[in-house]
C-alpha positions in Angstrom: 50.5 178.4 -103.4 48.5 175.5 -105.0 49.5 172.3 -104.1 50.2 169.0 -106.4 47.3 166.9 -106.0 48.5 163.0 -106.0 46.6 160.2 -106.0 48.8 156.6 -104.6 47.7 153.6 -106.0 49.9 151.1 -104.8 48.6 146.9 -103.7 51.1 146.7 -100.4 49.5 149.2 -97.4 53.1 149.9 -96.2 54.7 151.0 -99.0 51.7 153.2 -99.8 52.0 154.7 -96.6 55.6 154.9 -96.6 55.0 157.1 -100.2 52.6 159.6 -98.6 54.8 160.9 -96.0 58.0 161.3 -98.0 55.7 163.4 -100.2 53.7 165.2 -97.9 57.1 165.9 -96.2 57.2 168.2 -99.4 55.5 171.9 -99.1 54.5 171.9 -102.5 52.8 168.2 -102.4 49.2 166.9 -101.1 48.1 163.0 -101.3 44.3 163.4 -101.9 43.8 159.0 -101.5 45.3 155.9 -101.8 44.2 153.1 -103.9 44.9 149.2 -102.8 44.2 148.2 -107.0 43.8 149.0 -110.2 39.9 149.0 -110.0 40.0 151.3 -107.0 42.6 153.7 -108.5 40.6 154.3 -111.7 37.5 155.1 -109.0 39.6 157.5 -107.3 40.7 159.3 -110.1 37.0 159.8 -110.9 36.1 161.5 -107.7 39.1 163.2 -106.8 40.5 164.4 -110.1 44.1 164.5 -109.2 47.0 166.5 -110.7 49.1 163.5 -110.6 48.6 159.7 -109.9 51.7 157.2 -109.3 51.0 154.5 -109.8 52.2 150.5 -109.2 52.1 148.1 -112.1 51.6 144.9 -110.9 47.9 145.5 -108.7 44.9 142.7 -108.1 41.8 143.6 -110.5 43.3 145.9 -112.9 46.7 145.9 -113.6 48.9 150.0 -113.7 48.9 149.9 -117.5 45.4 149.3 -117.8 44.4 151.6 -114.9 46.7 154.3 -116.9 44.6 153.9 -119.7 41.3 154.2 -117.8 42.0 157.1 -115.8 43.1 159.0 -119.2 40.0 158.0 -120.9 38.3 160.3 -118.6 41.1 162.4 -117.0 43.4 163.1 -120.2 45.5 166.1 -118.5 46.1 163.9 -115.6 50.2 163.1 -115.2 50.6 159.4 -114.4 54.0 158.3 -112.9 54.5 154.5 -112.7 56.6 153.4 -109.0 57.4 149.7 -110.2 59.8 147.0 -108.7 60.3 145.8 -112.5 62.9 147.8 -114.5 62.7 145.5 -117.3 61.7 147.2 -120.7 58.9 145.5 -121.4 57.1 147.0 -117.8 58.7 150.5 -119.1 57.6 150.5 -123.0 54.0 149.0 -122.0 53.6 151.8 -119.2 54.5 154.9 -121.2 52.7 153.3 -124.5 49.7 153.2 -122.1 50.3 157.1 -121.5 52.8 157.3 -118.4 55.2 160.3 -118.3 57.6 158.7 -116.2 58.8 155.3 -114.5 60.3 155.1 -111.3 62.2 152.2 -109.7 61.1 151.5 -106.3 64.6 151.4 -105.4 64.9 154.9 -106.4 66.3 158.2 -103.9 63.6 159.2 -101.9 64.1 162.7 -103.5 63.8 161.7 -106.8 59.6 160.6 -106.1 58.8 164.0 -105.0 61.2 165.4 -108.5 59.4 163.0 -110.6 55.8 164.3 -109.3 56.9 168.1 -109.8 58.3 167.2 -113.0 54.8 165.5 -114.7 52.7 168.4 -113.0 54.6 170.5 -114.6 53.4 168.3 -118.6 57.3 167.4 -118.6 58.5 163.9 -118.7 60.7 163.2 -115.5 64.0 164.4 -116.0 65.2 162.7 -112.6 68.5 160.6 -113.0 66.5 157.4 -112.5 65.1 157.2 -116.1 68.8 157.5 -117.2 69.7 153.9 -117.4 65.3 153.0 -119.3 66.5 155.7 -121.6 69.6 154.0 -122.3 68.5 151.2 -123.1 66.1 152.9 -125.6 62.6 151.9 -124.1 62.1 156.1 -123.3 62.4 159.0 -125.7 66.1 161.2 -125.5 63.8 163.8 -124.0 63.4 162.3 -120.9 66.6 163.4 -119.7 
């Protein structure tokens, strides 16, 4: 079976770390690197061409939606999930404009990471119950459910 490729870019070392082993808990899941910014991410996505890449929004260098919009430039299959502290729409709607296909509270289930990952692979949206209350408030499409 062929694993899910992730690349983590994330600005805190812990919560980084913390990501990786919930998903590489998963049998289906591999973390191919970590990035500390934006910069770094966008370098890493280069060189390691991962299936997916979750990513933080607020980072030192390059912020997620501009990382998101680098990686794509040369990467345009790869599935980007944002992993954000800010639930406010205007994180949300400048993330998935900048070609996210999901957007995760960091005070989400752990389960719902590794669901979100198997969900972009997969060229779907997330359909975990965390982008219930974004979609409601209209920043992401009805077929996000």
């Amino acid at each position: 079976m062929t694993k899910i490729r992730v690349l983590l870019a994330d600005d805190h070392t812990l919560v980084r770390r913390g990501f990786r082993r919930l998903l590489e808990d998963e049998h289906d899941i591999t973390v191919v690197a970590e990035a500390c910014n934006g910069v770094e991410a966008v370098e890493l996505a280069r060189s390691t061409r991962p299936d997916v890449v979750i990513m933080d929004m607020a980072m030192p260098d390059l912020n997620g939606s501009q990382a998101i919009i680098e990686i794509l430039k040369f990467l345009p299959g790869a599935a980007i999930v944002v992993l954000s502290m800010y639930g406010e729409a205007n994180y949300v709607r400048n993330a998935m404009n900048a070609g996210a296909r999901g957007y995760l509270l960091k005070n989400a289930a752990d389960v719902d990471l590794a669901a979100a990952v198997r969900d972009v692979a997969r060229e779907e949206r997330c359909s975990i119950p965390s982008c219930s209350p974004l979609r409601w408030k209209g920043v992401i499409p009805a077929r996000c459910n």
